[in-house]
C-alpha positions in Angstrom: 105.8 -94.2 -194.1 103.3 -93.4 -196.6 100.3 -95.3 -196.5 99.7 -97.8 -199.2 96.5 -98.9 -200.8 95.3 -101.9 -202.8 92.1 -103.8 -203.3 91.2 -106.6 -201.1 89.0 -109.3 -202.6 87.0 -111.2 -200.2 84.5 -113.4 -200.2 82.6 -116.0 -197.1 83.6 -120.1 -197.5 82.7 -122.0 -194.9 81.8 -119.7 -192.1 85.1 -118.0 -192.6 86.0 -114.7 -194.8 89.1 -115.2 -196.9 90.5 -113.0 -199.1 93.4 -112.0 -201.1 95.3 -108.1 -202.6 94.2 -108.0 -206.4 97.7 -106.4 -206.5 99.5 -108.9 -204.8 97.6 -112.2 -205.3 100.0 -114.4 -203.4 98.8 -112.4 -200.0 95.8 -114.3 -198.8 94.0 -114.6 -195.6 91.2 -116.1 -193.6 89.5 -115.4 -190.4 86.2 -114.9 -188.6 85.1 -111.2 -189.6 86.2 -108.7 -192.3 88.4 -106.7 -189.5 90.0 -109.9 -188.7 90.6 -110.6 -192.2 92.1 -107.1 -193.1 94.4 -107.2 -190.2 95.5 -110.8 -191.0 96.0 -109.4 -195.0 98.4 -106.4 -193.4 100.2 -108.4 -191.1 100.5 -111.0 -193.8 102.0 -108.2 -196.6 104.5 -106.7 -194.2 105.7 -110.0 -193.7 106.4 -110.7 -197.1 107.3 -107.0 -197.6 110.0 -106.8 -194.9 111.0 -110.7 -194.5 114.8 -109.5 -195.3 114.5 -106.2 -194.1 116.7 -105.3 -191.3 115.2 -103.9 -188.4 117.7 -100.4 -188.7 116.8 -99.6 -192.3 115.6 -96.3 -194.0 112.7 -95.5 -196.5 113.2 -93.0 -199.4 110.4 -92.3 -202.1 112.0 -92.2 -205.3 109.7 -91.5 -209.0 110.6 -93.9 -211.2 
């Protein structure tokens, strides 16, 4: 699968980094470092992403 990319927003709120995609404002995080916090925003966007996805599924670009 093709990589994807968006723009995190993140900012520092009591001791903890949170942010949130500019694309996808509804994906938010928070944890204890910037690595922690992009891992925590991936995890948290494939979740939403594939909640209903099967696990046997296929991929397909398409131009639209």
């Amino acid at each position: 699968m093709t990589p994807l990319r968006f723009t995190l927003i993140y900012w520092m709120s009591d001791n903890q980094w949170q942010g949130k995609l500019m694309e996808h404002p509804d994906i938010r995080a928070e944890a204890d470092s910037l690595e922690a916090l992009q891992h925590a925003i991936k995890i948290n966007f494939m979740q939403k992403v594939m909640a209903d996805v099967p696990e046997d599924h296929a991929v397909r670009t398409i131009m639209i």
